[in-house]
N, C-alpha and C positions, 0 to 999 in steps of 0.2 A: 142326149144322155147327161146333160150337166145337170139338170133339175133332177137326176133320178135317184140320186144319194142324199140328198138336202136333210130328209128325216132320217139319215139312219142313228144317232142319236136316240131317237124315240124308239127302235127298235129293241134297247136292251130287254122291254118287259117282254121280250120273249124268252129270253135265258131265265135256266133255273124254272122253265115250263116245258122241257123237252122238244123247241120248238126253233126251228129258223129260219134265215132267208138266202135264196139261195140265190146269185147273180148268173143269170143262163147267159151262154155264149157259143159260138162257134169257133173253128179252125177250118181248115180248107177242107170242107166237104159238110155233109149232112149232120153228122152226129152233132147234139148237142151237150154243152158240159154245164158243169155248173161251179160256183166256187161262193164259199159260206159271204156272206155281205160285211160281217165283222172283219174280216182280211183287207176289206178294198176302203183306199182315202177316196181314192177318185177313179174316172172313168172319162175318156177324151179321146179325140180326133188323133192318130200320132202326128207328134211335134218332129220340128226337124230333127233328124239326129247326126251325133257327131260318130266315128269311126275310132275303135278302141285298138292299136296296135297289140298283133298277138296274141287278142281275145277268143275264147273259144265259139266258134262259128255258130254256135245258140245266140250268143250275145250280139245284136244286128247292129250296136252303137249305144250311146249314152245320148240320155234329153236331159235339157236343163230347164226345170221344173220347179217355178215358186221360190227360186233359191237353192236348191239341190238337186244337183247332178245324178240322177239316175239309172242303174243298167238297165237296156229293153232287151227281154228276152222272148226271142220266138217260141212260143208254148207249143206250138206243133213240131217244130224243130227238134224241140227238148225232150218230144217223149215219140221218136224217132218216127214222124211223119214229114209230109212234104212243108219243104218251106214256104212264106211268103215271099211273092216275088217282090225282084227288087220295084217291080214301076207298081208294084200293087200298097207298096206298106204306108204311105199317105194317103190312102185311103182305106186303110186299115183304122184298128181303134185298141188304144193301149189301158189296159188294168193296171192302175197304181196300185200294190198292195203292200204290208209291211208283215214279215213274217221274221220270227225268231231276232227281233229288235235292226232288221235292215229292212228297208224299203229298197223295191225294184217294181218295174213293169212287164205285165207281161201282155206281148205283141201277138192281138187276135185277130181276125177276118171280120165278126159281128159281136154286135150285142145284142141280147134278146130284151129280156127284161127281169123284174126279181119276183120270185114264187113262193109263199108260205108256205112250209113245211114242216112234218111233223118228225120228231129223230128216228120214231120207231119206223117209218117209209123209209129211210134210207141206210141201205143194208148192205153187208160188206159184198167183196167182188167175189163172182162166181168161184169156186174153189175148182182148180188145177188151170187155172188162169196164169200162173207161172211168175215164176220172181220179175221177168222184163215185162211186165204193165206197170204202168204208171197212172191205178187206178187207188183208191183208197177206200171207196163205196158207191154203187150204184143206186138210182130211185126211179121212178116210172111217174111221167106226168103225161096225161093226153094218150096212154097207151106208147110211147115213146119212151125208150132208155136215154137216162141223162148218166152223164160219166162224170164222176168226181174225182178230179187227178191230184194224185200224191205229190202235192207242193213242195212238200220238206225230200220227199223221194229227189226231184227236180233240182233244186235249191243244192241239194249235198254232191249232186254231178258238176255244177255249174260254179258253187264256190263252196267246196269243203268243207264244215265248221271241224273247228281245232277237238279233236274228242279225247285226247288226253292231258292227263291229270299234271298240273306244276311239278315239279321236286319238291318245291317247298310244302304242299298239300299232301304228297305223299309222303314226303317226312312227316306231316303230324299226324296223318292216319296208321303210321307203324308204330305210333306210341300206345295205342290202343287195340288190344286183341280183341277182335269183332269175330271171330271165327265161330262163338258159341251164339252171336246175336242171330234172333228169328229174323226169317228172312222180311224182303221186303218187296211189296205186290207190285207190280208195277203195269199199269194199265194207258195201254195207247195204240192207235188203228195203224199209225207208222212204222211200218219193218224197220224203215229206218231209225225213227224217235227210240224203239225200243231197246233196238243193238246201241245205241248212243247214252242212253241210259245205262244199261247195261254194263256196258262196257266201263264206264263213271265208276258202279257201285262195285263190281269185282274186284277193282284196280284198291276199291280200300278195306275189300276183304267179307264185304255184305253179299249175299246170296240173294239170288232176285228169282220170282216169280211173276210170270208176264201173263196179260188178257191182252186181247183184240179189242175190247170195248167194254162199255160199263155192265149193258147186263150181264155178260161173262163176267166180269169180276165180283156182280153183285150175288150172281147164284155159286160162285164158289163159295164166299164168304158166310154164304145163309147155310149151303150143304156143310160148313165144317163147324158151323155153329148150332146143329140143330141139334146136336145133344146136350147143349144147356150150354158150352163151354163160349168164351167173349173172344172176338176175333183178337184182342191180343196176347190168345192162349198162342194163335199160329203166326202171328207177322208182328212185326215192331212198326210198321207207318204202311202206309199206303200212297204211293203218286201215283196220280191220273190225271191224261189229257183233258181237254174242254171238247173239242170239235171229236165225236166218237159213230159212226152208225149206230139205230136202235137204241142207245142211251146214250145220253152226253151226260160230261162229267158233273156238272151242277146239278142236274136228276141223279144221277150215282149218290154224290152226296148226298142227299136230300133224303135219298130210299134207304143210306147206311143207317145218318142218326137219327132215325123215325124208328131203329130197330135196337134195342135194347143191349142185345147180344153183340151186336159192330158198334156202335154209338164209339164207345171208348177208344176204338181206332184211330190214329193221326194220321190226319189227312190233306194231305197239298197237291194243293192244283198246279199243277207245271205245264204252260199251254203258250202256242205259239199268237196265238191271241192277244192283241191290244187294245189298249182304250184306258181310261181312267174308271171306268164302268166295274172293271175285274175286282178289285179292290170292294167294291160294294155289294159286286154277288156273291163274294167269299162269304163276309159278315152276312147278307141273306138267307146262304143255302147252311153254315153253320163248319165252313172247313176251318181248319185250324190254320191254313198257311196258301201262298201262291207265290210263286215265281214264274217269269218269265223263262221260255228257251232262247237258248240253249248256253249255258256253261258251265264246260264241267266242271270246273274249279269250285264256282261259287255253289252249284249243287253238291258236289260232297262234301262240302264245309257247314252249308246248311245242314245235311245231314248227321253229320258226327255232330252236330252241335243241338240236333233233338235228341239224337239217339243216347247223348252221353246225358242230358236231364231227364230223362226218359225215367 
């Protein structure tokens, strides 16, 4: 598996084409998953690990990796299946990935290999599937269901992120009465991403409207606009995720300002997505802005700071 990430690099000309690649894997048992290829540094044998006092029992120890110390988290553990055992996990094989600007590992049985795929093939999780899955979207390759697990879902068990706002942020958001400002769209496949969001833009007084993914957000926008009126008759900005079932966010984009009527909508990409790549398919696909997850500080401060030039 070391040779099998080398080109991912070359892979950005799939972003901003509705298109990606998906790293298939196992946990203890048949089903296989999958996790976008943009997420992962590396992929290896697991390294020795060290034991973390008091850690919660997802977290199997910490590897010391390149220079930085790592948590390994058991991803079967985590989205409450059996664990790896303890004489099995050296021969086990660990996901480096970096998500919401922290890198961790996550502690798998196999690795398959990476599949080309198209956004519209992978589709949200079956509905009354229930709040406890720890799925984000399903796809079918080989006639076989592949299970896409809700990372940031995972990630917000295992270490918290901080979702509320400074004093000091919300001191400057009470200097400005936002109560009459149109609301603001906000699009992401994470329950969780969404409530974290959410919760961000109330705190300074903004009204939010949420989709599941980009074509949901792209056919509201098109149904409130068919009577001639410019999406920002009805919203002040739009944020949406990158990684979405049936449309990602670079296609979102791309299908807004190709349309006349949304074109004028401000739009930022706020994705747990990294690389220096991001930055270039912004200017590509024609958004006005990107930040990284997750801070709430710094995203309401962005905010109030398009909303008040606005």
């Amino acid at each position: 598996m070391a040779g099998v990430l080398d080109s991912v690099n070359q892979r950005t000309q799939l972003v901003g084409e509705n298109r990606l690649e998906l790293l298939l894997f196992r946990l203890r048992g048949r089903q296989v998953y999958g996790i976008n290829v943009f997420k992962v540094k590396e992929v290896l044998q697991c390294p020795k690990l060290s034991s973390i006092p008091n850690s919660r029992a997802m977290v199997r120890g910490v590897a010391h990796i390149r220079g930085e110390t790592i948590p390994i988290i058991d991803l079967g553990l985590a989205i409450r299946m059996t664990p790896i055992p303890a004489d099995e996990i050296a021969t086990s094989f660990v996901i480096i990935t970096e998500y919401n600007r922290k890198t961790q590992g996550f502690l798998v049985t196999a690795v398959d290999r990476i599949i080309n795929m198209n956004w519209e093939d992978i589709l949200p999780p079956p509905k009354g599937a229930g709040g406890e899955v720890y799925l984000t979207a399903v796809t079918k390759i080989d006639d076989k269901i592949i299970e896409i697990i809700d990372v940031e879902k995972v990630l917000s068990e295992v270490s918290p992120l901080e979702s509320n706002l400074t004093e000091s942020v919300l001191s400057r958001s009470s200097e400005t009465d936002r109560g009459a400002s149109l609301p603001i769209l906000v699009v992401d496949d994470s329950s969780v991403a969404r409530r974290q969001i959410e919760r961000c833009l109330s705190a300074i007084g903004i009204k939010v409207v949420s989709k599941n993914d980009g074509k949901q957000a792209l056919d509201l926008l098109k149904e409130m606009t068919s009577d001639g009126s410019k999406a920002t008759d009805h919203f002040s900005m739009m944020i949406s995720d990158v990684e979405m079932p049936e449309m990602d966010g670079y296609t979102l984009v791309t299908r807004c300002k190709s349309d006349t009527n949304i074109d004028p909508l401000y739009i930022m990409l706020h994705t747990s997505l990294s690389g220096v790549f991001n930055k270039a398919m912004v200017q590509k696909v024609g958004a006005n802005d990107f930040m990284a997850k997750f801070s709430p500080d710094e995203l309401a401060e962005r905010v109030m700071e398009i909303l008040d030039q606005a």
